[in-house]
C-alpha positions in Angstrom: -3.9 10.2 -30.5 -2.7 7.5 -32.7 -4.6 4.9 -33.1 -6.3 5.8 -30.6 -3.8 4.7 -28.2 -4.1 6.8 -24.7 -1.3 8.8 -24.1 0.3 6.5 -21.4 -0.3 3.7 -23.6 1.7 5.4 -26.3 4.3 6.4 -23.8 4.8 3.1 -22.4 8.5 2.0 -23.1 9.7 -1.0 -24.1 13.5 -1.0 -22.7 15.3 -0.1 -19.3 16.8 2.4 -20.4 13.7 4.5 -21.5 12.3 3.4 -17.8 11.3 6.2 -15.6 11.6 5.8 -11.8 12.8 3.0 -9.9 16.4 3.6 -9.9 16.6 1.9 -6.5 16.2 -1.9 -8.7 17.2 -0.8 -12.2 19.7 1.7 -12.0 23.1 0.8 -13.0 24.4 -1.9 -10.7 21.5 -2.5 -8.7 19.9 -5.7 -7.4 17.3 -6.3 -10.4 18.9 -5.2 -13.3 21.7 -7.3 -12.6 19.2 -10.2 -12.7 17.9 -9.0 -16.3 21.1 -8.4 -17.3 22.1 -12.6 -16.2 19.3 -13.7 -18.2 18.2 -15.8 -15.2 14.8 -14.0 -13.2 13.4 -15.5 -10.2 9.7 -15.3 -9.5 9.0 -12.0 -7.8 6.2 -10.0 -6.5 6.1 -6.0 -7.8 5.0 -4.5 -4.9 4.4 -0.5 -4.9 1.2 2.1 -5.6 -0.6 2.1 -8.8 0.8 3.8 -11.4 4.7 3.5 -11.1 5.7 1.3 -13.7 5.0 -2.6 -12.3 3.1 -3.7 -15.4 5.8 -2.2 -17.7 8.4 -3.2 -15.9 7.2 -6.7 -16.1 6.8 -6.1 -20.0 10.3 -4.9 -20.3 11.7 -7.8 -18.5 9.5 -10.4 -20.8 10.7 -8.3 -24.1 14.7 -7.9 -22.8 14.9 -11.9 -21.9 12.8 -12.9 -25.4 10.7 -14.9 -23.0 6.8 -16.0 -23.8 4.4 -13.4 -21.8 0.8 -14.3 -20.7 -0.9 -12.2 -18.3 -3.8 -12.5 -16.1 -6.2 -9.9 -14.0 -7.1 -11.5 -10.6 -10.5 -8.9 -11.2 -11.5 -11.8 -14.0 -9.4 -14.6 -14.1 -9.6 -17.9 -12.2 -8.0 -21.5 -11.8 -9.3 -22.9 -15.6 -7.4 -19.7 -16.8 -4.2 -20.1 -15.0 -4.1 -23.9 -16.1 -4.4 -23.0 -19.5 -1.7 -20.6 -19.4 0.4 -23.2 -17.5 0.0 -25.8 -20.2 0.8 -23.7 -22.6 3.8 -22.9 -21.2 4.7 -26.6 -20.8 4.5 -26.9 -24.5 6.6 -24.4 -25.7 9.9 -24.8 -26.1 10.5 -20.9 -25.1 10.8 -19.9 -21.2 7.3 -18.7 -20.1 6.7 -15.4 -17.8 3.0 -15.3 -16.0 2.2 -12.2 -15.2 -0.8 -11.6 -12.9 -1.9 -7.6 -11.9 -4.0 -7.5 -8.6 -2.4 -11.1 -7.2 -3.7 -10.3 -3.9 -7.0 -10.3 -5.5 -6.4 -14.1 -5.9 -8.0 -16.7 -3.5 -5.7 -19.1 -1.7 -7.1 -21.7 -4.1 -6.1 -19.5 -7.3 -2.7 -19.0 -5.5 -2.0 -22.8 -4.9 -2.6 -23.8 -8.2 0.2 -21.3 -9.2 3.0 -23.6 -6.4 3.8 -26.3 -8.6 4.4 -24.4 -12.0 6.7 -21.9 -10.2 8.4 -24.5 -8.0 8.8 -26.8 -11.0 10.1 -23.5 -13.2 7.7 -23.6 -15.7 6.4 -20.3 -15.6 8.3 -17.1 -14.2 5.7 -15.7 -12.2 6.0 -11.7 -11.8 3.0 -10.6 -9.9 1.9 -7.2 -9.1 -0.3 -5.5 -5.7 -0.6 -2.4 -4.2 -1.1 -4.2 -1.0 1.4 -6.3 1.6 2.5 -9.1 -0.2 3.1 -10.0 3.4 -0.8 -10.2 4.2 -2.1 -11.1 1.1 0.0 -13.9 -0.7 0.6 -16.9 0.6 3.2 -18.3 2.5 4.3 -21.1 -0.1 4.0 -18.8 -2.6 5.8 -16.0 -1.0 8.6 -17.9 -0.2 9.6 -18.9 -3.7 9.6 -15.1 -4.9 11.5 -12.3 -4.8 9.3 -9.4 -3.5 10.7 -6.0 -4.6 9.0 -3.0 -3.7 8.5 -0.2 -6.2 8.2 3.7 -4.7 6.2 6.7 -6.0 7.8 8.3 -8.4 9.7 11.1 -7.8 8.8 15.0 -8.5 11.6 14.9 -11.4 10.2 11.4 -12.8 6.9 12.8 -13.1 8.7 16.1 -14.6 10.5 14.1 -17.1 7.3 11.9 -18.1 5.3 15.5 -18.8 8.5 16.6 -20.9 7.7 13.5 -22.9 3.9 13.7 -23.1 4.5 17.3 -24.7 6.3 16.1 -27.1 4.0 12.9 -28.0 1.4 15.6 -27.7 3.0 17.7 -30.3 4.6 14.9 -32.5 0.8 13.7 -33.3 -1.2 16.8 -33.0 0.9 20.1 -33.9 -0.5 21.2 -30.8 2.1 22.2 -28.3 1.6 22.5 -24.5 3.2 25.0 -22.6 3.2 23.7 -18.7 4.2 27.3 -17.0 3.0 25.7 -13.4 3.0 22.3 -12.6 1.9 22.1 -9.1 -1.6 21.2 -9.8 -0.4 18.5 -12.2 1.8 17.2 -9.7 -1.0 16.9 -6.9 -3.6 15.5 -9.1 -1.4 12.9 -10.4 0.0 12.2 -6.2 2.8 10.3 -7.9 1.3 8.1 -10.0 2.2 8.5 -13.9 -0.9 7.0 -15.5 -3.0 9.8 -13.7 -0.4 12.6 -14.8 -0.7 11.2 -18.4 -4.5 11.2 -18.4 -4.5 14.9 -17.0 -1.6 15.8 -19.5 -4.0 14.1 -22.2 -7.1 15.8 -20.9 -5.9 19.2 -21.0 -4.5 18.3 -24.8 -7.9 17.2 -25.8 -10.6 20.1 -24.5 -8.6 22.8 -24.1 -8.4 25.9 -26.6 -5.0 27.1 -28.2 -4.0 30.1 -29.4 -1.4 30.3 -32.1 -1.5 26.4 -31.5 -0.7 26.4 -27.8 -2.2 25.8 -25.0 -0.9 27.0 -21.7 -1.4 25.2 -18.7 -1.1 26.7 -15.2 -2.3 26.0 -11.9 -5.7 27.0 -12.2 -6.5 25.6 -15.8 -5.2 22.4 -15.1 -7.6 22.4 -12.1 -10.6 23.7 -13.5 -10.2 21.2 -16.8 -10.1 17.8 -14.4 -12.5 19.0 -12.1 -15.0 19.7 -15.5 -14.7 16.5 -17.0 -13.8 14.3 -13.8 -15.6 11.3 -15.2 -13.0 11.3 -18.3 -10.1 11.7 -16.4 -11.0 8.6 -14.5 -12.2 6.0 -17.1 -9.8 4.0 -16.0 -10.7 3.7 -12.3 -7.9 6.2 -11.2 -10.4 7.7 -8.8 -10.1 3.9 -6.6 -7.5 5.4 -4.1 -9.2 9.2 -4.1 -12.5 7.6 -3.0 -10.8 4.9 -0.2 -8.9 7.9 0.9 -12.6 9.7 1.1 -14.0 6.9 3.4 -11.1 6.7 5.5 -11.1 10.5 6.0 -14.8 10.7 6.5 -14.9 8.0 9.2 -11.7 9.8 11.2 -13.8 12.7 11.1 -16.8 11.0 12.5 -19.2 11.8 9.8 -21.4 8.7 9.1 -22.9 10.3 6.3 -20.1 11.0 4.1 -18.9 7.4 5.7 -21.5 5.6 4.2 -21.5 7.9 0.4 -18.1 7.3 0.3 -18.8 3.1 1.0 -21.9 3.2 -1.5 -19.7 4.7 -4.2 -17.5 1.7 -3.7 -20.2 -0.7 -3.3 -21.6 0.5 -6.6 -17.8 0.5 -8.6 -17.5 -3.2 -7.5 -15.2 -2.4 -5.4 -13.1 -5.8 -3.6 -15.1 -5.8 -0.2 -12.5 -7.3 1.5 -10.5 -4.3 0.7 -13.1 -2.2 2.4 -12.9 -4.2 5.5 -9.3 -4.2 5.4 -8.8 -0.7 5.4 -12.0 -0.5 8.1 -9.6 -2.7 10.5 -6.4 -0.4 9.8 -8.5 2.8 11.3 -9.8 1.2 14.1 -6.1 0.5 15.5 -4.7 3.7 13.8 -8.0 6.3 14.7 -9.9 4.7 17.4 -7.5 2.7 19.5 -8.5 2.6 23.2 -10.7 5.6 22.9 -13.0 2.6 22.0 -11.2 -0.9 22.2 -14.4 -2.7 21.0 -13.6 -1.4 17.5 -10.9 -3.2 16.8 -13.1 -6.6 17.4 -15.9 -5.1 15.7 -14.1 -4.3 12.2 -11.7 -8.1 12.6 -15.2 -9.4 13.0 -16.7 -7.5 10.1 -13.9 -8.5 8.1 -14.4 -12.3 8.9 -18.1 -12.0 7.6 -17.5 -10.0 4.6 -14.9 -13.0 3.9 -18.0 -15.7 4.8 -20.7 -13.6 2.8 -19.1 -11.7 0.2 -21.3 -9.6 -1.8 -24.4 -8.7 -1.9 -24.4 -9.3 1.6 -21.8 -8.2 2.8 -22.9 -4.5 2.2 -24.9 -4.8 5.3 -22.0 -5.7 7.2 -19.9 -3.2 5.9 -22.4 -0.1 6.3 -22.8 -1.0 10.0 -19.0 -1.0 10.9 -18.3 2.0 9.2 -21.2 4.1 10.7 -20.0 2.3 14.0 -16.3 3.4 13.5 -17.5 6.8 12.5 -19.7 7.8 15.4 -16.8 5.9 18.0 -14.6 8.0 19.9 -10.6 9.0 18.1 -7.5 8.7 19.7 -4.4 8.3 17.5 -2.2 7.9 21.0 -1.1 4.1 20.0 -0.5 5.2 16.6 2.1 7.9 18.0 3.2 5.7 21.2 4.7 3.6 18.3 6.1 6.1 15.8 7.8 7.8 18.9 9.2 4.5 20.0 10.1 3.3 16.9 12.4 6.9 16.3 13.9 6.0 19.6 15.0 2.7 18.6 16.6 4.1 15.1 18.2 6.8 17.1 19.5 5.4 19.4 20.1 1.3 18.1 20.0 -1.6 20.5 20.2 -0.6 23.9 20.6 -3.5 26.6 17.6 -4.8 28.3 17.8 -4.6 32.3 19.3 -7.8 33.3 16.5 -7.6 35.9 14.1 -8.9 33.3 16.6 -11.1 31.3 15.4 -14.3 30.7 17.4 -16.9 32.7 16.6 -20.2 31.0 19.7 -22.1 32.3 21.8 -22.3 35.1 25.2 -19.9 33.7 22.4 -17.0 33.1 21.5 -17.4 36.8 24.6 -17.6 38.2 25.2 -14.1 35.7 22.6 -12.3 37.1 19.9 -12.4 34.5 16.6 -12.3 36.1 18.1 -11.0 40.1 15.8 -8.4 40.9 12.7 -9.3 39.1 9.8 -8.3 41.0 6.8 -10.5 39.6 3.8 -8.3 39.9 1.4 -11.0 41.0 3.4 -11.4 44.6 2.7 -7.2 44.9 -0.6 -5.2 46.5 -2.7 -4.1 43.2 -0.6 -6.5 41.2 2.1 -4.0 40.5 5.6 -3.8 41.9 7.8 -0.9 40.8 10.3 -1.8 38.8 12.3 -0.4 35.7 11.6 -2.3 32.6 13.3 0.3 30.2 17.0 0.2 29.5 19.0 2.6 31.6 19.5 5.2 29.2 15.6 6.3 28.1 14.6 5.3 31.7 11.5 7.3 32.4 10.7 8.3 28.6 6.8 8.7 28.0 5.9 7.4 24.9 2.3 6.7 25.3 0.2 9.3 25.8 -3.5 8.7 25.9 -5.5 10.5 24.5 -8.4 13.2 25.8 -11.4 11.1 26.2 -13.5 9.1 28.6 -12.1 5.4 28.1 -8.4 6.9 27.8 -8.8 9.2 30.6 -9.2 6.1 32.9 -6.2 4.3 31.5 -3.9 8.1 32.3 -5.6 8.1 36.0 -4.4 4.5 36.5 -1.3 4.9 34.9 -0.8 8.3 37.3 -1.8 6.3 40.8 0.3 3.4 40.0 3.4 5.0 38.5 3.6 8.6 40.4 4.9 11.2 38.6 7.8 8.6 37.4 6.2 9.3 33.6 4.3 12.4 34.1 1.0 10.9 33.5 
């Protein structure tokens, strides 16, 4: 390619209106274009998966406002770096945009040095994660930006980013390529437009034309990515394939592949805390109360990752994830909540039982709230029945536990106590 730009480099636009996805914040009329088109930004976290336009986005916005740009990695940057880039932004005369990729890589200490310079307006910060601003910025920074979050792209945004690789392709190499099937394309890439480009660029690169073209269907476009897998991710596409890996192989309760999957991490320099992070997620999710301890094993293996950090911490890591792989699974929390949660969108607020109303003054007494309650304590067994579900899903089951030992106990209790009220 030119220059030898990649092909997403040399596809990266440079105004909204050659943007592709996000139509939810910079489609005509909507929330963030608006605020480009005012000229007046406010700090604001990019929040989405990688690959869907938050580092051009934040160029766009820089370019479109004339603004000074300076950008930081969290991977390699640290305080010295972000005070440099803050007194340089004092001096100029220009407005000043920070951007920082990875911010939830950042330290609390790294993130308070950012306060004052954001409070004081004298950098925009735009900052960009693929993980819950929520969880992994902090409080005083989060509440003086905007967090907006960024989806997937769509199957016709990725469609109309291969339309315009083709033609890049043929613009600089006479080549054309001839997508007949796209499904593999589409799956490789799992919505993310840096790893279409790459397999788009791939295919352009080692494949064999006839009469120029080269024509790509399911099963070349397979075999081509699979053949030089190492190419297609030089630039550490493969992060969320292999986390996905680990994750999967510890839900299947195969140690082995749990701990391949955490050594090719270990050896990527991958963020341990990440690892723990996502260790905690499937002991809730995957294990639950098949195996309670779990949970307080991977919150306690994420505290000492924090206190060790590497090398260390790969110790820590390797024992929680061969302990979360040989545990036993249920998923029945996981679906208790999903199943509750559809009731609640279905069928909106429903009225709590007045029986367990909180009655903090005298004119709730007098109402009725609380008449009726039967404190549990008073009862045999320390259970009174009672109906603690609003009258209309009275007697729904939304927990069901799941088919093992520790569960089993917890549907035999549930059975003696509440009779065949919930069909337990």
């Amino acid at each position: 390619m030119q220059d030898n730009k990649p092909l997403a480099e040399l596809l990266r636009p440079s105004t909204l209106e050659a943007y592709v996805g996000q139509e939810h914040l910079v489609g005509d009329g909507c929330i963030l274009k608006n605020a480009i088109e005012s000229g007046n930004i406010p700090s604001m976290i990019f929040w989405g998966p990688p690959g869907v336009g938050k580092t051009t986005l934040a160029h766009i916005i820089s370019k479109k406002l004339s603004h000074n740009f300076f950008t930081l990695s969290a991977i390699n940057s640290g305080v010295k770096d972000i005070r440099e880039v803050i007194e340089k932004a004092k001096s100029s005369e220009s407005k000043s945009i920070l951007f920082i990729d990875e911010i939830h890589r950042f330290s609390k200490s790294q993130q308070d040095s950012l306060l004052g310079a954001v409070e004081k307006g004298i950098i925009t910060l735009i900052g960009a994660t693929t993980e819950n601003p929520s969880f992994e910025v902090i409080s005083p920074l989060l509440s003086r930006c905007q967090v907006y979050i960024l989806k997937g792209l769509s199957i016709e945004n990725l469609r109309e980013l291969q339309n315009k690789a083709v033609l890049q392709i043929k613009e600089q190499t006479g080549t054309e390529i001839q997508i007949v099937e796209d499904d593999a394309l589409l799956r490789i890439s799992g919505g993310d437009a840096r790893k279409l480009l790459n397999a788009i660029e791939l295919i352009a690169s080692v494949g064999v034309p006839e009469n120029n073209t080269i024509t790509v269907d399911n099963k070349t476009a397979t075999r081509i990515i699979q053949q030089n897998l190492s190419y297609y991710d030089k630039k550490g596409e493969m992060h969320y394939d292999i986390i996905s890996a680990f994750i999967k192989s510890m839900r299947g309760s195969d140690p082995n592949a749990s701990v391949y999957w955490l050594a090719r991490m270990i050896e990527a320099g991958e963020d341990p805390l990440f690892i723990a992070r996502r260790m905690l997620i499937l002991a809730a999710e995957d294990i639950g109360n098949a195996n309670p301890n779990a949970l307080l094993l991977a919150n306690t293996c994420f505290d000492a990752v924090h206190k060790t950090g590497y090398p260390e911490c790969r110790l820590i890591l390797s024992q929680c994830a061969i302990y979360l792989a040989t545990s036993p699974k249920s998923n029945a929390s996981y679906l208790a909540l999903n199943k509750a949660m559809s009731y609640v969108e279905q069928k909106g607020d429903l009225s709590v039982p007045i029986s367990i109303r909180n009655a903090p003054t005298s004119l709730m007494k007098d109402i009725g709230y609380g008449i009726g309650y039967k404190y549990a304590h008073d009862f045999n067994n320390n259970f009174a029945e009672m109906e603690f579900l609003p009258s209309e899903i009275a007697g729904t089951n939304f927990y069901n536990p799941g088919k093992n030992a520790r569960e089993n106990e917890i549907r035999n209790y549930l059975k003696s106590i509440w009779k065949n009220k919930y069909n337990y």
